[in-house]
Every structure is written in C-alpha cells, then in structure tokens.
LUMKOL-253763 format. One record per residue: residue number from 1; x, y, z of N, C-alpha, C in turn. Coordinates in Angstrom, 1 decimal, m for minus. Each point is the difference from the previous one (the first is absolute). Example, Ala and Ser with C-alpha at 12.3 -4.5 7.8 and 13.67 -1.06 7.14 Angstrom:
<pts>
<pt nr="1" n_east="13.2" n_north="m5.7" n_up="7.8" ca_east="m0.9" ca_north="1.2" ca_up="0.0" c_east="0.9" c_north="1.2" c_up="0.0"/>
<pt nr="2" n_east="m0.4" n_north="1.1" n_up="m0.7" ca_east="0.9" ca_north="1.1" ca_up="0.0" c_east="m0.8" c_north="1.1" c_up="0.8"/>
</pts>
This chain:
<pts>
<pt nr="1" n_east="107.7" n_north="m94.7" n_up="109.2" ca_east="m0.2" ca_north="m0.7" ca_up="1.2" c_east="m0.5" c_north="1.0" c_up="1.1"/>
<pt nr="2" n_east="0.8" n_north="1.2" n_up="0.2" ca_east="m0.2" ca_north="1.1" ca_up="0.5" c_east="m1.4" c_north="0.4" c_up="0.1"/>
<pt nr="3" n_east="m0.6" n_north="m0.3" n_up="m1.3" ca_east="m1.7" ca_north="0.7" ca_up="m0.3" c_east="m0.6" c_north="m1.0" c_up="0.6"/>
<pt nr="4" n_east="m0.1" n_north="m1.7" n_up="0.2" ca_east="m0.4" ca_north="m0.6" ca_up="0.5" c_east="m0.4" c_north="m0.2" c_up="1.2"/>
<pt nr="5" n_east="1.5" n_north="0.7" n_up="0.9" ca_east="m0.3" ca_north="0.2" ca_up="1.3" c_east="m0.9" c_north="1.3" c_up="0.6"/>
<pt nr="6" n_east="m0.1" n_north="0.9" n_up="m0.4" ca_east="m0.5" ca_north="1.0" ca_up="0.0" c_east="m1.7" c_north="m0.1" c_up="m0.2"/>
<pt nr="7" n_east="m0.3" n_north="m0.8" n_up="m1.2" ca_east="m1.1" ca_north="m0.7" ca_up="m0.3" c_east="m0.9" c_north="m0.8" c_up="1.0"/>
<pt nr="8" n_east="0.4" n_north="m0.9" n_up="0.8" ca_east="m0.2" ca_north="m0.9" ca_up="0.5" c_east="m0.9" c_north="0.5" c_up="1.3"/>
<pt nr="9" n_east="0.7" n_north="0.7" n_up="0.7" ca_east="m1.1" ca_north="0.8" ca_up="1.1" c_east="m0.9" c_north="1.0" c_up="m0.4"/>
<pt nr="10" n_east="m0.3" n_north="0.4" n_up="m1.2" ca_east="m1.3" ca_north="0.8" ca_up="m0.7" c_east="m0.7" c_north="m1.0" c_up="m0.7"/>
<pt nr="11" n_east="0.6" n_north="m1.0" n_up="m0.4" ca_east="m0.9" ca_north="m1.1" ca_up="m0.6" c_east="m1.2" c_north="m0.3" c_up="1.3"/>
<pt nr="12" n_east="1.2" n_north="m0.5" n_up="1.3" ca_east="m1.1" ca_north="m0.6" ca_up="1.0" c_east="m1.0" c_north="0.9" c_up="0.5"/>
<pt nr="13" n_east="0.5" n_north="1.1" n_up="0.2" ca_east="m1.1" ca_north="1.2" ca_up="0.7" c_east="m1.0" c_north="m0.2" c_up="m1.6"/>
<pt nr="14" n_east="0.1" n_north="0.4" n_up="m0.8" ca_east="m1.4" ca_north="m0.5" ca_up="m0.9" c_east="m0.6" c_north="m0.7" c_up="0.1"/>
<pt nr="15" n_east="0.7" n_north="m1.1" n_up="0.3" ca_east="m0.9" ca_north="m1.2" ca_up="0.2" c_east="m0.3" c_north="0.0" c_up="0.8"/>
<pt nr="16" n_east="0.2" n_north="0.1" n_up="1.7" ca_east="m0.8" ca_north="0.2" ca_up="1.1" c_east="m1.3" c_north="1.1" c_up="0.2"/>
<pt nr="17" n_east="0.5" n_north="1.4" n_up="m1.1" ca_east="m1.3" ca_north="0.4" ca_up="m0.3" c_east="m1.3" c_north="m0.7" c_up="m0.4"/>
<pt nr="18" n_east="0.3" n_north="m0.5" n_up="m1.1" ca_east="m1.1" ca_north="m0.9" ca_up="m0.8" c_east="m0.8" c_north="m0.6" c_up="1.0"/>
<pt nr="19" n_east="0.9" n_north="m0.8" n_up="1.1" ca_east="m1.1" ca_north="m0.8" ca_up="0.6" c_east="m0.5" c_north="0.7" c_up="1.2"/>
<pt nr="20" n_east="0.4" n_north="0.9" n_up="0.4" ca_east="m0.8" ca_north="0.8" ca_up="1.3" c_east="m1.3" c_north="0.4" c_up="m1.0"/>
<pt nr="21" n_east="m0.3" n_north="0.6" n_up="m1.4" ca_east="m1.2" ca_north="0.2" ca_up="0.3" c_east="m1.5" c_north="m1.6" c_up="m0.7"/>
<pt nr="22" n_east="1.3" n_north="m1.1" n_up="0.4" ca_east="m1.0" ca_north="m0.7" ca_up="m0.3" c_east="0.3" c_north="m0.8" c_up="1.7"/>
<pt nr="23" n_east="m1.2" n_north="0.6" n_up="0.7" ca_east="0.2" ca_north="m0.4" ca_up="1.5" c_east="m0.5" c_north="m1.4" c_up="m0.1"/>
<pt nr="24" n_east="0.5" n_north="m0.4" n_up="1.2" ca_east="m0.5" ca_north="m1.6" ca_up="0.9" c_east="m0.9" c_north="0.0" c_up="0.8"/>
<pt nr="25" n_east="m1.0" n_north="m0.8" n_up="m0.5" ca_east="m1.2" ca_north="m0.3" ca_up="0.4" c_east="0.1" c_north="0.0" c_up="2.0"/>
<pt nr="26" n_east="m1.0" n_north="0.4" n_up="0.5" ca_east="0.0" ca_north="m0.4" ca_up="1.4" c_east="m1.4" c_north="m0.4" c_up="0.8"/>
<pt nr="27" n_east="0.1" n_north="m1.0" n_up="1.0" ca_east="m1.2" ca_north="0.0" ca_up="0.5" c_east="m1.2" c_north="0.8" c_up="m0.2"/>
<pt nr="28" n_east="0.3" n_north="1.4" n_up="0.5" ca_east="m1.0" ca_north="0.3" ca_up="m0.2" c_east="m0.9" c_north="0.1" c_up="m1.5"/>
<pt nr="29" n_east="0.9" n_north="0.1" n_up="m0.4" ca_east="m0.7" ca_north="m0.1" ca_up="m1.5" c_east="m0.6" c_north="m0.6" c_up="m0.7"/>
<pt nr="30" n_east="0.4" n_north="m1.5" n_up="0.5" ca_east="m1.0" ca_north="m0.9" ca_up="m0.3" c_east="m1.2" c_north="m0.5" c_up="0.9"/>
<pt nr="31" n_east="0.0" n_north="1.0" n_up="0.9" ca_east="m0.9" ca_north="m0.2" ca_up="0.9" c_east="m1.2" c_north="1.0" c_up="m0.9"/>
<pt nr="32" n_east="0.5" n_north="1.6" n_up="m0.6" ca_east="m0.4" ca_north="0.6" ca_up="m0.3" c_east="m0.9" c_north="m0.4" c_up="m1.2"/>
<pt nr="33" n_east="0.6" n_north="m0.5" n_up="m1.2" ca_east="m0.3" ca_north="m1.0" ca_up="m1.0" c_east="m1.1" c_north="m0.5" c_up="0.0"/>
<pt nr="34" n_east="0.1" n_north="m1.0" n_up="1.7" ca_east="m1.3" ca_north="m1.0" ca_up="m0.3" c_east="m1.4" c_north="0.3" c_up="m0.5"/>
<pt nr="35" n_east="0.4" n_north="1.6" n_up="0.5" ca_east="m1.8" ca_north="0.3" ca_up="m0.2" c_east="m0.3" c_north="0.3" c_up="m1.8"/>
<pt nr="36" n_east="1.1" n_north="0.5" n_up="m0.9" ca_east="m0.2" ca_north="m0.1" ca_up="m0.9" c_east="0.2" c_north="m1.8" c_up="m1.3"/>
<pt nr="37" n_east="1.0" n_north="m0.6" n_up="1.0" ca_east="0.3" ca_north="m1.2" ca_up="m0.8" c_east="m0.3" c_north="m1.2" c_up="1.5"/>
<pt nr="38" n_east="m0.8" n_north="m0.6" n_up="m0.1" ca_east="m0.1" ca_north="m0.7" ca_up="0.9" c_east="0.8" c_north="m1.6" c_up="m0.1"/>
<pt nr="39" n_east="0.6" n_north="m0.1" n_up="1.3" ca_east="0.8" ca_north="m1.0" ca_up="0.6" c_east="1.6" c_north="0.2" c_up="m1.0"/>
<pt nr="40" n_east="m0.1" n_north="1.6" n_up="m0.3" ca_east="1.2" ca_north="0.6" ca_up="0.0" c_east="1.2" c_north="m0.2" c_up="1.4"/>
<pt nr="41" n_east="1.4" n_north="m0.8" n_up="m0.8" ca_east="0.6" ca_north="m0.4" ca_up="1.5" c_east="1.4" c_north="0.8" c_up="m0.4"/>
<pt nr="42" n_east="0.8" n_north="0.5" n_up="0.8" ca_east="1.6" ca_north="0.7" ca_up="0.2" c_east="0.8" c_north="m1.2" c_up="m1.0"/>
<pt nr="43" n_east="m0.2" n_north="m1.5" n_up="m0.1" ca_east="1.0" ca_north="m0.3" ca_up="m1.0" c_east="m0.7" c_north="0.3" c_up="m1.3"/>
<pt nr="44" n_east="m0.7" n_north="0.1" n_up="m0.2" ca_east="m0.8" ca_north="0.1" ca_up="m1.5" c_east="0.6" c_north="1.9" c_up="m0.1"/>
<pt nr="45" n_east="m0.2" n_north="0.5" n_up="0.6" ca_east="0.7" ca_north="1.5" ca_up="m0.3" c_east="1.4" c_north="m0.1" c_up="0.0"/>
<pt nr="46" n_east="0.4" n_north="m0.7" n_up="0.2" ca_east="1.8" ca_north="0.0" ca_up="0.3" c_east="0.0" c_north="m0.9" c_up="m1.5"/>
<pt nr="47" n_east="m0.4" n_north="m1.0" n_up="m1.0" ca_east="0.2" ca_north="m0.6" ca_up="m0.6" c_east="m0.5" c_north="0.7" c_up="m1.1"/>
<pt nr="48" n_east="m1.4" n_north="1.2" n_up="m0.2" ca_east="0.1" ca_north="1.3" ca_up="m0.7" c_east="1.3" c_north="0.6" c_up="m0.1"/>
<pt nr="49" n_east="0.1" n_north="1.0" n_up="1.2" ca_east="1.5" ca_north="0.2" ca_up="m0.3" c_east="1.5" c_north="m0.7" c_up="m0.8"/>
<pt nr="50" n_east="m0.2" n_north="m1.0" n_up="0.4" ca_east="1.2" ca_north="m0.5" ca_up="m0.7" c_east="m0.3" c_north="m0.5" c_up="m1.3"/>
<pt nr="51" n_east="m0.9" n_north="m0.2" n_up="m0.6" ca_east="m0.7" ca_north="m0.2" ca_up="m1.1" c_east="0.3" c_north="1.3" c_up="m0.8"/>
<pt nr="52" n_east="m0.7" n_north="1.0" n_up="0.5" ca_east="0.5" ca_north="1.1" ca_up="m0.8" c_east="1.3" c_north="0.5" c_up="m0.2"/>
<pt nr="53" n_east="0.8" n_north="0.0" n_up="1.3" ca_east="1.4" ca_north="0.1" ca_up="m0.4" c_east="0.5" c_north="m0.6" c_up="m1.0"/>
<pt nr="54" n_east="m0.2" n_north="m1.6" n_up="0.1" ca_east="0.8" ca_north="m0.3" ca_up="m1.0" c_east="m0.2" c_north="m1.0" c_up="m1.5"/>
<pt nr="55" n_east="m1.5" n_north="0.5" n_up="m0.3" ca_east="m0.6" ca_north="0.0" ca_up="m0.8" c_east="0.0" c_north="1.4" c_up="m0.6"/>
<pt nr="56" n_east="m0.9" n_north="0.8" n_up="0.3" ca_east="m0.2" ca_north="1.3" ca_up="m0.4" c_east="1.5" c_north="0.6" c_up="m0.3"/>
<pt nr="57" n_east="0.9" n_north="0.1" n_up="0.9" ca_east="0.9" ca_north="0.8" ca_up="m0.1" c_east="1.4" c_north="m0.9" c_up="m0.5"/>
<pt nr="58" n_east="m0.3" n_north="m0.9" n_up="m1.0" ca_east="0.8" ca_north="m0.9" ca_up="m0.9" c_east="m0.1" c_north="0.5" c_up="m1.1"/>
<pt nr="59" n_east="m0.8" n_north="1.1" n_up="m0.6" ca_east="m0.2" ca_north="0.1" ca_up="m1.4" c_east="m0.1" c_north="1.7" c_up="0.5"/>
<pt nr="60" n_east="m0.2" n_north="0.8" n_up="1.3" ca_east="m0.3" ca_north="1.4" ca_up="m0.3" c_east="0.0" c_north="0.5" c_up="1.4"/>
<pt nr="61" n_east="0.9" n_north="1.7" n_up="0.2" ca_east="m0.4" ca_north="0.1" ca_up="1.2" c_east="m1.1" c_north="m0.2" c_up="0.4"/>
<pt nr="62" n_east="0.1" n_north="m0.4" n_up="1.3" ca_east="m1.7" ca_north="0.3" ca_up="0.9" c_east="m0.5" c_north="1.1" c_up="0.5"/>
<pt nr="63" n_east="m1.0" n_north="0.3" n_up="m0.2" ca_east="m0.9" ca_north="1.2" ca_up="0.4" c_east="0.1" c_north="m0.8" c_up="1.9"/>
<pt nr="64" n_east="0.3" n_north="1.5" n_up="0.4" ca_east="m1.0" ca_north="m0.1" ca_up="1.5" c_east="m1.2" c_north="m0.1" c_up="0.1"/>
<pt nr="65" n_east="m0.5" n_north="m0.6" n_up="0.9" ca_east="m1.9" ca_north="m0.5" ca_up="m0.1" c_east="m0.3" c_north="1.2" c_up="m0.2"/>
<pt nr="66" n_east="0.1" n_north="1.3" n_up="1.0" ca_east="m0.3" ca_north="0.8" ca_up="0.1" c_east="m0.6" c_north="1.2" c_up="m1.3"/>
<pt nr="67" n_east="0.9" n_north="m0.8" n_up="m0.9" ca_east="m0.1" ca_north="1.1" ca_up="m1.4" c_east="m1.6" c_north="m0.2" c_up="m0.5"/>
<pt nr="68" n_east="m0.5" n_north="m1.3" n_up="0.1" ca_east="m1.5" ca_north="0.0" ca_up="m0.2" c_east="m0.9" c_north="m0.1" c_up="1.1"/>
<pt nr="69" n_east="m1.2" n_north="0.8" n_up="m0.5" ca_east="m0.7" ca_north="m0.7" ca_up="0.8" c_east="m0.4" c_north="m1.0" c_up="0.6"/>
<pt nr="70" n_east="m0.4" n_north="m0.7" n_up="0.8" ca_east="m0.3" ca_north="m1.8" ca_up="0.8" c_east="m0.4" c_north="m0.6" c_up="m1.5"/>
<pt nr="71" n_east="m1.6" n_north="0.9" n_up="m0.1" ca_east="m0.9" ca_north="m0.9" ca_up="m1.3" c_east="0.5" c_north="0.1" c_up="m1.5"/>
<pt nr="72" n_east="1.2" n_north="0.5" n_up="m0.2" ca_east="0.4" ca_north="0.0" ca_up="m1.2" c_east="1.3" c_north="m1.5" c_up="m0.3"/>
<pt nr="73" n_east="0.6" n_north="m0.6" n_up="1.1" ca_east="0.8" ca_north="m0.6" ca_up="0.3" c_east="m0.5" c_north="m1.1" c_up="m0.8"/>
<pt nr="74" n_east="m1.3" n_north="m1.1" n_up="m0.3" ca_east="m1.0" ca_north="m1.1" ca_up="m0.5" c_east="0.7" c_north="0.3" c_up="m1.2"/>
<pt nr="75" n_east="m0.8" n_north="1.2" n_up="m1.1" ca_east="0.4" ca_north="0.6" ca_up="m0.7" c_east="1.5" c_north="m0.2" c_up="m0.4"/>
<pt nr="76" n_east="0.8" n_north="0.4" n_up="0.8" ca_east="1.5" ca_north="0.5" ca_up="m0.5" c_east="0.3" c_north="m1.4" c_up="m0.5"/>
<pt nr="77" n_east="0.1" n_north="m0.8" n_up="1.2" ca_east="0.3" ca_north="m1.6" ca_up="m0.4" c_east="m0.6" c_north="m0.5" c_up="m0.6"/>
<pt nr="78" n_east="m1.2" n_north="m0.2" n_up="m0.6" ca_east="m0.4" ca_north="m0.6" ca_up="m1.1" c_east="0.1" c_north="0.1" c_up="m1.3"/>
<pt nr="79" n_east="0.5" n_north="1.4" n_up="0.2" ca_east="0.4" ca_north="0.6" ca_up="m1.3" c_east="1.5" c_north="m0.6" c_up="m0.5"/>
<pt nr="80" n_east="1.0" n_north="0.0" n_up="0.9" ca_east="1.1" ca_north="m0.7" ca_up="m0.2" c_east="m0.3" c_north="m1.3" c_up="m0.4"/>
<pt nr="81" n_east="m0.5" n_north="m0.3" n_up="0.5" ca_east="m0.9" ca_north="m2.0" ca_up="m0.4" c_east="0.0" c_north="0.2" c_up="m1.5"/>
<pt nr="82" n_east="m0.7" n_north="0.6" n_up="m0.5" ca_east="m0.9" ca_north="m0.1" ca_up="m1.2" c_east="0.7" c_north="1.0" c_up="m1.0"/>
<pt nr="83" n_east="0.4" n_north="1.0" n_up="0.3" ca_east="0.9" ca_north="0.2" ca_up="m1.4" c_east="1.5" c_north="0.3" c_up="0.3"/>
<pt nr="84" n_east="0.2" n_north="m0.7" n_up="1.1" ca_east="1.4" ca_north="m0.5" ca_up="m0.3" c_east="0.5" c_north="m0.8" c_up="0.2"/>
<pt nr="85" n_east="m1.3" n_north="m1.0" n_up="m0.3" ca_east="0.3" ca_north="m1.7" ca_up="0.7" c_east="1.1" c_north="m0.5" c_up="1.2"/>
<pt nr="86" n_east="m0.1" n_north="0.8" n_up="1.0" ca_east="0.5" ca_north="m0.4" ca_up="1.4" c_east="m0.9" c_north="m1.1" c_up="m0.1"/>
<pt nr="87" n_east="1.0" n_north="m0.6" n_up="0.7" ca_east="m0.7" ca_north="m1.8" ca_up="0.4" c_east="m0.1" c_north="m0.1" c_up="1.2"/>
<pt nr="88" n_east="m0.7" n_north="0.0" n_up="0.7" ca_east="m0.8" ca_north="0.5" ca_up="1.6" c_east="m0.9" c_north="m0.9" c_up="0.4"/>
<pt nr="89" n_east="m0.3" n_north="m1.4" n_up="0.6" ca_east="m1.4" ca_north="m0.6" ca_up="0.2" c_east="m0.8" c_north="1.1" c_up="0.9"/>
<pt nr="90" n_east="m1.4" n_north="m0.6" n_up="0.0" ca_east="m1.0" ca_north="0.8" ca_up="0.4" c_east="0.6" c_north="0.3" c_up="1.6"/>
<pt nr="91" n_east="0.2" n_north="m1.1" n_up="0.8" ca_east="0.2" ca_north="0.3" ca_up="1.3" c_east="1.4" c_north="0.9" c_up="0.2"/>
<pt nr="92" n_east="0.9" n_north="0.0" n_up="m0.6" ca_east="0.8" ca_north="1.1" ca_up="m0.1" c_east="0.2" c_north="1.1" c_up="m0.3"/>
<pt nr="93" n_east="m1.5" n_north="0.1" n_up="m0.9" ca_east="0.2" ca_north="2.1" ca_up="m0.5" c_east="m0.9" c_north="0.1" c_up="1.9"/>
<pt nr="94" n_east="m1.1" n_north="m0.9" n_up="m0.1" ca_east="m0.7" ca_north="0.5" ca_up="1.1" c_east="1.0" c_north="0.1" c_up="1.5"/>
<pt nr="95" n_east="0.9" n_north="m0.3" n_up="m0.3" ca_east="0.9" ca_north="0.1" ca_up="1.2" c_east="0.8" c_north="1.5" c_up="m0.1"/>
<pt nr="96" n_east="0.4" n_north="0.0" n_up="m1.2" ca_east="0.4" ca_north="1.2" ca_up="m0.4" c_east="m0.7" c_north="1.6" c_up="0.3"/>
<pt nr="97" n_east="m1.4" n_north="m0.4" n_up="m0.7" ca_east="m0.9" ca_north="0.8" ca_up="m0.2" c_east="m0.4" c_north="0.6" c_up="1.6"/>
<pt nr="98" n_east="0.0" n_north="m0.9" n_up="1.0" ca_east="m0.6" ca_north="m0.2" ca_up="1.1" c_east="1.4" c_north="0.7" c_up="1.2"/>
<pt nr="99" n_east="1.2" n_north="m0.1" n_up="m0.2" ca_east="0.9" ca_north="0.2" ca_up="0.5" c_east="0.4" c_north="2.0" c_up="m0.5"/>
<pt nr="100" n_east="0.0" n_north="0.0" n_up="m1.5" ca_east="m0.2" ca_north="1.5" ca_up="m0.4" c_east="m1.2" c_north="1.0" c_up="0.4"/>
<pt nr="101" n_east="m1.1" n_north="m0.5" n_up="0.1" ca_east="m1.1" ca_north="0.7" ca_up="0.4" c_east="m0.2" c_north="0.3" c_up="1.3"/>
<pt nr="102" n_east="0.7" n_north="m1.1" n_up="1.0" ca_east="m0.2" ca_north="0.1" ca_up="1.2" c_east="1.3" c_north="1.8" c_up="0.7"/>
<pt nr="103" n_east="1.4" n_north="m0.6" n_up="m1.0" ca_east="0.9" ca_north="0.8" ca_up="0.1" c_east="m0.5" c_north="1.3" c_up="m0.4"/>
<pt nr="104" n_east="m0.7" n_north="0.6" n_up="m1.1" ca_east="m0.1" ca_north="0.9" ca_up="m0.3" c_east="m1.2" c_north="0.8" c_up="0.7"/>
<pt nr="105" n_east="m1.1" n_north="m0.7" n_up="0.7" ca_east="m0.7" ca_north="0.5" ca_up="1.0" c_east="0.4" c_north="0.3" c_up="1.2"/>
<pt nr="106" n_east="1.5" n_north="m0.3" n_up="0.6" ca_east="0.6" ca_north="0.2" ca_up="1.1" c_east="0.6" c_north="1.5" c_up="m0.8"/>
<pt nr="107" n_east="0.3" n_north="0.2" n_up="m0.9" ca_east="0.8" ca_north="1.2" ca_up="m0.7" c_east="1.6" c_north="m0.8" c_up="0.1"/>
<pt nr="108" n_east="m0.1" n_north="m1.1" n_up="0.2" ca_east="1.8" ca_north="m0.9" ca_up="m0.5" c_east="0.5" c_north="0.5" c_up="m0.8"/>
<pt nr="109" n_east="1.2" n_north="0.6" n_up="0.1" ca_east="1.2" ca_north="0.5" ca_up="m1.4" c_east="m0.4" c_north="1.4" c_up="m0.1"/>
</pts>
C-alpha cells in the first residue's frame, strides 16, 4: 500500500508531462492557419487536439507536434489509417492533421 502511495504523485507529474508538450490551441493560431487551411477556426484546432489525445494516445504515447516536421504530420496520420487500421473519418484526421501541423510550426512541445 506503502508503494502505492509513493506512486501516485510520480504517476501524476508524468502525466502532466505528456500533456504540456501537446499544447492548446490559441487564437492566434488559428488565425495563423487560415492562410494555410482556409476558414480554419479555434474550435476545429481544439477538437484536433482532443482528437489526438484521445484517439492517438489510446493505443501509444504521443509524440509532441514538434518531433516532426509541419509537412510530415499528413503522412504520419495516414499512415496510422492504413496500416494500422485506426478508424478516423476523413474530417477528423484533417482536424488532427491540421491541429499537429499548426502545433508543430509554432515549435509546440
């Protein structure tokens, strides 16, 4: 029981790690966005994010956006689609895709 307690506040600092480097979308960002994804909006990046959380990170840690490049991000996720049959509709990788690329051009994580 001893180990448990002990455990419990290193469990949470891990976990609070994890998600600082998958940051939260902000205005400006989607402001930033538009020019590459047009009528790109702050809920559609917030609903990326949580998409990836807890999709992506159900089956495997998450990478910080940061670890890839913007234009490799299309790539990463479709690859998950197709050989490892994630079940993702189209408008939800692109929310994904769109939410990671944006992050990782800010340098997020």
């Amino acid at each position: 029981m001893k180990t448990l307690l002990f455990l419990a506040p290193l469990l949470a600092a891990v976990a609070a790690c994890g998600r600082a480097a998958v940051p939260e979308p902000t205005a400006a960002d989607a402001v930033r966005g538009g020019a590459q994804f047009p009528g790109l909006t702050l809920g559609e990046l917030h609903q990326g994010r949580t998409l990836y959380m807890s999709r992506c990170g159900s089956c495997h840690v998450l990478k910080a956006p940061a670890e890839l490049p913007p234009e490799q991000w299309q790539a990463e996720v479709e690859e998950m689609r197709a050989k490892n049959g994630v079940k993702l509709s189209d408008d939800e990788t692109r929310a994904i895709v769109r939410y990671l690329s944006l992050a990782a051009s800010a340098g997020g994580g």
